[in-house]
GUFI-740795 format. One record per residue: x, y, z of N, C-alpha, C in turn. Coordinates in pm, whole numbers. Atoms other than C-alpha are relative to their C-alpha. Layout:
REM residues N
     n_xx     n_yy     n_zz    ca_xx    ca_yy    ca_zz     c_xx     c_yy     c_zz
        X        Y        Z        X        Y        Z        X        Y        Z
...
//
This chain:
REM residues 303
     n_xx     n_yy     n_zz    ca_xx    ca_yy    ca_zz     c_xx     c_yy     c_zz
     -132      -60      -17    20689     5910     6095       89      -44     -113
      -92       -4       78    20977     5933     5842       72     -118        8
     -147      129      -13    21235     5614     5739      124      119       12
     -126      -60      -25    21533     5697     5842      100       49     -123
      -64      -33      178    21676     5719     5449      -65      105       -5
       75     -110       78    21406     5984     5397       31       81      171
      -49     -108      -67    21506     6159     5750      147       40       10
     -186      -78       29    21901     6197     5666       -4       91      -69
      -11     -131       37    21755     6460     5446       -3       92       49
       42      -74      -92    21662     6661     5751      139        1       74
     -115       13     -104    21990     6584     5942      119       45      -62
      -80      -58      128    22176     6661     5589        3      156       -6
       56     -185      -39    22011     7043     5661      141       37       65
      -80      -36     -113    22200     7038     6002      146        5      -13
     -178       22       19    22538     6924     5901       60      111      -87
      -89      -97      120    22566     7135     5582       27      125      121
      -39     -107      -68    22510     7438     5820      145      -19       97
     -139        4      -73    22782     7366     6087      107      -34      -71
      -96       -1       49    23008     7253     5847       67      136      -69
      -32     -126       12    22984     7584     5691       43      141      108
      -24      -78     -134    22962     7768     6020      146       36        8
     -143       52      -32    23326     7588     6076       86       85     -110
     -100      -21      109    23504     7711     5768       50      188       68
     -152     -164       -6    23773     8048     5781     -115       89      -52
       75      -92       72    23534     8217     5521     -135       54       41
      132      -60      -82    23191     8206     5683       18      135       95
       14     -109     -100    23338     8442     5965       99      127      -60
     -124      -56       90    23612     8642     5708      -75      153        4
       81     -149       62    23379     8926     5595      -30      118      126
       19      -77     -109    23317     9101     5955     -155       23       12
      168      -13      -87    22961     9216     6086      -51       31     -153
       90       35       85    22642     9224     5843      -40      151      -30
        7     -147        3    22642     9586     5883      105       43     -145
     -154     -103       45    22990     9648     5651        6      -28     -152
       53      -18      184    22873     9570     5260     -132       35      -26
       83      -35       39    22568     9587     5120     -138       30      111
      103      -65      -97    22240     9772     5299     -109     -132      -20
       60      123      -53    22109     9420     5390     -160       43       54
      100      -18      -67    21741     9424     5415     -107     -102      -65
       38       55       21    21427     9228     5422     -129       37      -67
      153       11      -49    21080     9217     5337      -54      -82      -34
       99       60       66    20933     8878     5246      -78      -41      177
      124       53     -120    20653     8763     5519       -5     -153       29
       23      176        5    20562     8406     5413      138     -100       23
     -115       62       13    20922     8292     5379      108       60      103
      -76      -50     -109    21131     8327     5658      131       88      -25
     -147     -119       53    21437     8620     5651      118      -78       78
     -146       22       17    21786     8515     5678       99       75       57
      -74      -50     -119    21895     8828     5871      -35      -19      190
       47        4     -142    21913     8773     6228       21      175       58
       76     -145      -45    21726     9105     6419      -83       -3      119
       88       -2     -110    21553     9240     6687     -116       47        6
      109      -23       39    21205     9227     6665     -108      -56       20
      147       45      -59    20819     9189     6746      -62        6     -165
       87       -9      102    20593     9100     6463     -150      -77       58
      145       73      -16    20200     9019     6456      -14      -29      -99
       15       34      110    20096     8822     6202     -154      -58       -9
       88       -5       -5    19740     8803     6105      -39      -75     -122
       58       56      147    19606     8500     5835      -87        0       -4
      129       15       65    19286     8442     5670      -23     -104      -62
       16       85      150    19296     8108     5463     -157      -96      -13
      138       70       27    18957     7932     5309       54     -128      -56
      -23      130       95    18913     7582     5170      132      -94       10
     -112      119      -65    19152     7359     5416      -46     -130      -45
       59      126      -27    19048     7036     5241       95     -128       45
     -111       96      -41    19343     6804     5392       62       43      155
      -66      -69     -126    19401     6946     5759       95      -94       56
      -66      135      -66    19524     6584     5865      156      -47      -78
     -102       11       86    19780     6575     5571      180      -54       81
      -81       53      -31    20067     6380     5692       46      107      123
        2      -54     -128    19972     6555     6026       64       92       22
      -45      -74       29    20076     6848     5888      -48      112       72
       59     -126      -60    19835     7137     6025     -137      -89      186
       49       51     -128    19613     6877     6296       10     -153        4
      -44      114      -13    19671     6527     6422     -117      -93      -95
      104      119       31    19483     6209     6305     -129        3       31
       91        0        2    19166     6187     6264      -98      -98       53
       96       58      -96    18858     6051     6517       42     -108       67
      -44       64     -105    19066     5907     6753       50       31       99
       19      -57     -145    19039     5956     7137      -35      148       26
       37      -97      -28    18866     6253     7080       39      117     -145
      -84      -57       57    19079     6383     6790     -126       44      -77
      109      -35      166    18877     6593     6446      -49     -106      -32
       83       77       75    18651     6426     6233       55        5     -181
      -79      -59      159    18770     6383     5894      -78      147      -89
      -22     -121       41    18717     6705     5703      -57      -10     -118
       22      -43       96    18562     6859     5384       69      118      -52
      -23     -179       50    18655     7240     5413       16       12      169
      -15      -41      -81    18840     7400     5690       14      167      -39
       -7     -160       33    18821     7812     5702       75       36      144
      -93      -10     -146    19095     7926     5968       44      159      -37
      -68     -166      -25    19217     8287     6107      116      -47      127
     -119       38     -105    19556     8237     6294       35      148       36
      -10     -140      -63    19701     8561     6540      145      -67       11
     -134       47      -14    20093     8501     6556       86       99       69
      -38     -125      -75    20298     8688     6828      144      -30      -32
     -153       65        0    20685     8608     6725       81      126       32
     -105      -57      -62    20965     8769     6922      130      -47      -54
     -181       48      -14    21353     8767     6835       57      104       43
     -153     -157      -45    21671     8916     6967       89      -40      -41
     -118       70       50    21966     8905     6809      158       45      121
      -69      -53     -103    22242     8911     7067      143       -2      -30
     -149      -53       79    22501     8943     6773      -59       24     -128
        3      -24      161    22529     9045     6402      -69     -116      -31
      -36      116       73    22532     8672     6315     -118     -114       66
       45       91     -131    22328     8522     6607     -142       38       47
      121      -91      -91    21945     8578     6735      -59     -155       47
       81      106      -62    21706     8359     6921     -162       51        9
      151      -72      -29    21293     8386     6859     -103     -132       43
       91       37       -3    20982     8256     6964     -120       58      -42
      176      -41       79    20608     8252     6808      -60      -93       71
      128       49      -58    20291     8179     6959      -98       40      -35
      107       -6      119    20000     8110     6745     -147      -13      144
      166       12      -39    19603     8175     6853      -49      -24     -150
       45       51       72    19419     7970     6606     -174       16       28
      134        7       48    19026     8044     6492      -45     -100     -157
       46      117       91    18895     7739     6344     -191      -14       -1
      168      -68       31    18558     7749     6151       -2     -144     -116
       86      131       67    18501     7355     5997     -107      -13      -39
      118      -10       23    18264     7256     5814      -66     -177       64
      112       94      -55    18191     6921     5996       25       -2      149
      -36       -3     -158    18398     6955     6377      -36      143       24
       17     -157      -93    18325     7243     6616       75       88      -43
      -80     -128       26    18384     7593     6541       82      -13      155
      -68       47     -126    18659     7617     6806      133      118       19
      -82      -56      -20    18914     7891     6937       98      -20       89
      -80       68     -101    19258     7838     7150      123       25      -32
     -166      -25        5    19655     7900     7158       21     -151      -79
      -76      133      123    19853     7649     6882       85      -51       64
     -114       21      -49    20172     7498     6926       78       85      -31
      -85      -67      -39    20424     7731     7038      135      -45      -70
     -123       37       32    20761     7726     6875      111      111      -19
      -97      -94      -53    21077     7862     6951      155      -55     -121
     -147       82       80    21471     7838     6766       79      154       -5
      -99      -62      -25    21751     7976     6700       14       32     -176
      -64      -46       94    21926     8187     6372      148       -8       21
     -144      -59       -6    22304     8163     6281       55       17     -120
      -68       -3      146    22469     8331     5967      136      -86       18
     -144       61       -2    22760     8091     5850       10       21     -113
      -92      -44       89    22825     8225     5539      -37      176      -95
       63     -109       29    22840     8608     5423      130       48     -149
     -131        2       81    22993     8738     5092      -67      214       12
       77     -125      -20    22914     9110     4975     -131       46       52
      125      -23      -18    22586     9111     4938     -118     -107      -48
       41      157      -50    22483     8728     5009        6       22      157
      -20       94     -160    22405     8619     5347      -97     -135        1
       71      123        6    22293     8244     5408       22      -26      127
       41       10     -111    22156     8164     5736      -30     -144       25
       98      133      -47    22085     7821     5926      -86       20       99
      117       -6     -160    21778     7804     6177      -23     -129       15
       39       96      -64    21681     7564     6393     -146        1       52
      167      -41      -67    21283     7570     6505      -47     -137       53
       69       82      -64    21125     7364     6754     -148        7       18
      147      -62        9    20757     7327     6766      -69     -132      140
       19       47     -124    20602     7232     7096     -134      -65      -22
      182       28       27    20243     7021     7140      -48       96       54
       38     -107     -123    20136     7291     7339     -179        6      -66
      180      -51       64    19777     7372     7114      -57     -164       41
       80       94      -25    19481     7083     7185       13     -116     -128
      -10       78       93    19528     6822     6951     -167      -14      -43
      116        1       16    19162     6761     7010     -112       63      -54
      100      -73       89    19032     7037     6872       83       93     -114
      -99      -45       84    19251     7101     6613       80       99       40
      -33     -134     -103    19457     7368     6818      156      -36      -82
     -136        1      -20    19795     7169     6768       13     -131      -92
       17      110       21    19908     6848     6618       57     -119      119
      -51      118     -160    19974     6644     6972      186      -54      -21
     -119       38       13    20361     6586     6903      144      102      -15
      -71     -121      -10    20696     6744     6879       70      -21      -72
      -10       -2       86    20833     6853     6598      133       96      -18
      -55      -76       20    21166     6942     6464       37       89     -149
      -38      -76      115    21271     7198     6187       82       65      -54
     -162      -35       16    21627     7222     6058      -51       85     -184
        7       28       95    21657     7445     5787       94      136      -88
      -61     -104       55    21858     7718     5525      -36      117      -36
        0     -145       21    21791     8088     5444      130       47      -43
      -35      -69       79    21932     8257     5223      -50      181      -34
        3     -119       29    21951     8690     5121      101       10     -117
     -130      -90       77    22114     8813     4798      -55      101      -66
       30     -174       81    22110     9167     4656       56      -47     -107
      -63       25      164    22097     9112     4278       39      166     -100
       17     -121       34    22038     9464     4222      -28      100      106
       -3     -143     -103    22052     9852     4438     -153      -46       18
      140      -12       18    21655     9795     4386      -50     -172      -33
       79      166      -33    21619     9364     4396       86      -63       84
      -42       89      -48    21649     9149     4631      -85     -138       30
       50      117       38    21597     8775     4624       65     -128      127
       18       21     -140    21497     8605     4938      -36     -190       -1
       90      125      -19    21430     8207     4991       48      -86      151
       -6       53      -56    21449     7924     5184      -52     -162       28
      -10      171        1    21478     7532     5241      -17      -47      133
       19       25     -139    21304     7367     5532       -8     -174      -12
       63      128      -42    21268     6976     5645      -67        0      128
       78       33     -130    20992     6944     5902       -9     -151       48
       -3      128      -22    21072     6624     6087      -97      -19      199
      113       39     -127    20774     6483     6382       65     -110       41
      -80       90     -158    20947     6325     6702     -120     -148       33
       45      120      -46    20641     6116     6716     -160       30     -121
      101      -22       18    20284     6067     6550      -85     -123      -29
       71      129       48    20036     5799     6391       86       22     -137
      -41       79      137    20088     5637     6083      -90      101      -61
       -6     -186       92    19988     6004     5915       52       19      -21
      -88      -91       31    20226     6131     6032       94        7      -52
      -88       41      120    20502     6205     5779       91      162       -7
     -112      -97       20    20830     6419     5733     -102       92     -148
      108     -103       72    20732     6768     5513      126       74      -78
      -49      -76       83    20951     6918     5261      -19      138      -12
       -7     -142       66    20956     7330     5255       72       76      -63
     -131      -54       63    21089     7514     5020      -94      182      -25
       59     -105       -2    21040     7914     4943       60       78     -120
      -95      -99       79    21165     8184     4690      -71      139        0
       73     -135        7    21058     8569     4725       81       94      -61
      -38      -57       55    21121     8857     4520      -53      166       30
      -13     -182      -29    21128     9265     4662        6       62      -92
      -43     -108       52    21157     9559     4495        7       97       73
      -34      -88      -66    21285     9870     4559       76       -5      120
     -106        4     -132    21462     9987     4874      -90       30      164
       81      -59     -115    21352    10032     5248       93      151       27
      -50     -111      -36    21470    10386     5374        9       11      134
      -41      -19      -94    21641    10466     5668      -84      107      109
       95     -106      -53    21409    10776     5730     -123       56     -120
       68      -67      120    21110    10893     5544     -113     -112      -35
      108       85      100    20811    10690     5367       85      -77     -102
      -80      146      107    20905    10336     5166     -121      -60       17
       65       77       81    20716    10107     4994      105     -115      -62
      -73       77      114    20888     9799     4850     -137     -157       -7
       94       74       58    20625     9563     4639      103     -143        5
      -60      128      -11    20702     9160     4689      -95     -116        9
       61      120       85    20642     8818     4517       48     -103       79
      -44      110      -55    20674     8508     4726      -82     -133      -90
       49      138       29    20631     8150     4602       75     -134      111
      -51       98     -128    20637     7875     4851      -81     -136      -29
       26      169       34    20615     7459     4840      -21     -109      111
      -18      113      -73    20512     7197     5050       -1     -135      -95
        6      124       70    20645     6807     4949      -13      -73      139
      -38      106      -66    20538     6545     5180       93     -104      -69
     -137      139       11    20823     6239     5215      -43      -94      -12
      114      113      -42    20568     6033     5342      -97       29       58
       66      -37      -10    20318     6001     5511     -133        3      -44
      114       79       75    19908     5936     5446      -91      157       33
      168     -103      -23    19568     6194     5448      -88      -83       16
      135       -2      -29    19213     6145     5564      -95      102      -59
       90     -136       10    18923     6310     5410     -134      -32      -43
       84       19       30    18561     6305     5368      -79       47     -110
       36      -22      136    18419     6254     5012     -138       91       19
      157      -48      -19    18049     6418     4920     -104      -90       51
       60       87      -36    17899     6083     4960       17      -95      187
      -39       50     -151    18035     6075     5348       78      -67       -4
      -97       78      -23    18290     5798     5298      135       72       28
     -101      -47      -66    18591     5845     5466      146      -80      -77
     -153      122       92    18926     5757     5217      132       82       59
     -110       66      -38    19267     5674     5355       84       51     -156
      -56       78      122    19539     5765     5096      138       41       39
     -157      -42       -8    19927     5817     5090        9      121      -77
       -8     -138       35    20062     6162     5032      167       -3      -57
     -125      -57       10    20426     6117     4957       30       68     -150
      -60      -84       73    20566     6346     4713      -98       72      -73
      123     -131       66    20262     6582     4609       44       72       46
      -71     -185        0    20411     6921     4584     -127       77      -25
       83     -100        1    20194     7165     4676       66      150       -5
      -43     -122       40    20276     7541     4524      -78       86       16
       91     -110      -61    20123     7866     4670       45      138      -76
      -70     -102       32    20198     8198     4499      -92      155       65
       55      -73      -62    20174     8513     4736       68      138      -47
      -44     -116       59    20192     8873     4625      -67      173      137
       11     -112     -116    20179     9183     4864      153       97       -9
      -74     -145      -33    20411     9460     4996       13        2      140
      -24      -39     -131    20558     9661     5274        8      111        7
       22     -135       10    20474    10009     5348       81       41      164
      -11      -38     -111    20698    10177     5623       46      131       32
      -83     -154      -40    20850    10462     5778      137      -17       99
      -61        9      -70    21182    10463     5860       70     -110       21
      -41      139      -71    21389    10188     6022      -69      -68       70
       97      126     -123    21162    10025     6284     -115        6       19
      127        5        7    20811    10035     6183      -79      -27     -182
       62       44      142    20617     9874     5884     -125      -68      -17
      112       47       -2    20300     9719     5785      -17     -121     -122
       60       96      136    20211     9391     5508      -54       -4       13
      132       95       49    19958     9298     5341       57      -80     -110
      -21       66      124    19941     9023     5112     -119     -129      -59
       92       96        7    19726     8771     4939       59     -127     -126
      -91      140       53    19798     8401     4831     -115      -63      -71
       43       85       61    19670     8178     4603       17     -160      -10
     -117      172       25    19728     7782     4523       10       36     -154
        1      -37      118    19876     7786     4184       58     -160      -60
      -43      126      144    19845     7392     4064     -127      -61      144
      135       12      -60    19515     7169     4195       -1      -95      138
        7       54     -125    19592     7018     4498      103       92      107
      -80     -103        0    19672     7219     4736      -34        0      170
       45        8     -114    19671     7303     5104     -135       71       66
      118      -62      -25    19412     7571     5099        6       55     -133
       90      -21      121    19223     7773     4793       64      140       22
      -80     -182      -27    19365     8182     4924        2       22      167
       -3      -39     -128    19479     8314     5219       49      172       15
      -90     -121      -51    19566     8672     5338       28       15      115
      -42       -5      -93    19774     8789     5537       18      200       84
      -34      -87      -46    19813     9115     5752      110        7      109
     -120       -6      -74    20174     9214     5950       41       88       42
      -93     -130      -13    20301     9452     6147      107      -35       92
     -185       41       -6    20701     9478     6217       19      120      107
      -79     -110      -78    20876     9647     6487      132      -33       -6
      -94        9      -34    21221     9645     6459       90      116      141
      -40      -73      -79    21466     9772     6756      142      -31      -32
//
């Protein structure tokens, strides 16, 4: 778990937002509807408008060699039942996430992950993840800026034991951001601290950060297409890995501040306002990394 110096960066998240929340100007501009035709499409990197909406989200990633990573994707390793340290994990996740927004400014969602895990030394093994739920609130909007705070909770709910979940509970304060740079770009990111309520001496606060790049426009009625570039970062704070060499030995090492960089490229094909489809496919783009490619498939309902 995190020193408390390295979790005031996580609590630093929370404050900036409400302090902004608080100010005259955050609420000045009126509903999200009344400047620019505010819209989204990155996948990997969370959106910034709050909406009402069902998405499925469908991954693919190969070549998990760090699953234990400052108990990042499954808990500690071969204890009371827990994984075995790891070479290569190959995983397919099913993601059901719900929101409603029950203002312009305001929504509340939950996701619930089914995880297909395919190791190459623990049991192939299928099962519901940890469940996590939170909240969206815009606190600051200019023309055609909006910056969002979320809050995400992540429940033990998946098996720790068979890699399902990581056994602990986990919070995730963090910023979103939307700005229209252009009628035809928009430029999408986002700043997360993942902070764990409890774990072993793994486990370790997680740095996310995101930046995505759209083109084109979505259309109100009719056939759209808009092509989009995401790049996204994990930094552990702290925090240690487990992993098993070729020669079987099992090495112990500290993880803090390895930045791991992913670069994902895909699209969104839809019709209309409230129906769309992604695809996309990711890479690691520097040599340590969380996995080797992943794709993803999505489909969007907005209401």
């Amino acid at each position: 778990m995190g020193s408390n110096r390295h979790r005031n960066l996580g609590w630093t998240l929370l404050a900036l937002v409400c302090a902004i929340g608080g100010t005259e100007r955050a609420w000045a501009d009126g509903p999200l509807t009344s400047y620019c035709d505010y819209q989204s499409s990155v996948s990997f990197i969370d959106s910034a408008l709050p909406m009402t909406q069902y998405r499925v989200k469908f991954d693919s990633a190969n070549n998990l060699t760090r699953p234990n990573r400052a108990e990042f994707f499954w808990p500690a390793t071969g204890v009371n039942g827990r994984p075995l340290p790891e070479r290569n994990v190959d995983y397919q996740e099913l993601r059901n996430y719900f929101e409603i927004a029950c203002h312009d400014r305001l929504s509340f969602f939950v996701e619930m992950p089914v995880r297909f895990l395919d190791p190459e030394i623990n049991d192939y093994t299928i099962g519901a993840g940890d469940i996590n739920a939170g909240m969206k609130l815009t606190v600051l909007q200019t023309e055609c800026s909006v910056v969002t705070g979320q809050m995400r909770v992540y429940a033990n709910t998946g098996i720790g034991e068979r890699g399902l979940g990581t056994d602990r509970l986990v919070l995730e304060p963090g910023i979103l951001f939307n700005q229209r740079l252009h009628e035809w770009i928009t430029l999408e990111g986002e700043v997360k601290y993942v902070m764990p309520m409890q774990g072993s001496a793994l486990a370790g606060d997680v740095l996310r950060y995101g930046l995505g790049v759209t083109l084109f426009k979505q259309k109100n009625c009719g056939l759209w297409a808009t092509p989009t570039a995401e790049f996204f970062g994990w930094v552990p704070v702290n925090g240690q890995e487990q992993y098993l060499t070729a020669n079987n030995t099992v090495v112990t090492q500290d993880v803090s501040g390895k930045n791991v960089i992913s670069g994902l490229w895909g699209g969104r094909v839809g019709f209309g306002d409230y129906f769309d489809v992604y695809g996309g496919y990711g890479v690691r783009l520097d040599g340590d990394a969380w996995f080797d490619e992943i794709w993803r498939l999505e489909v969007r309902f907005k209401f």
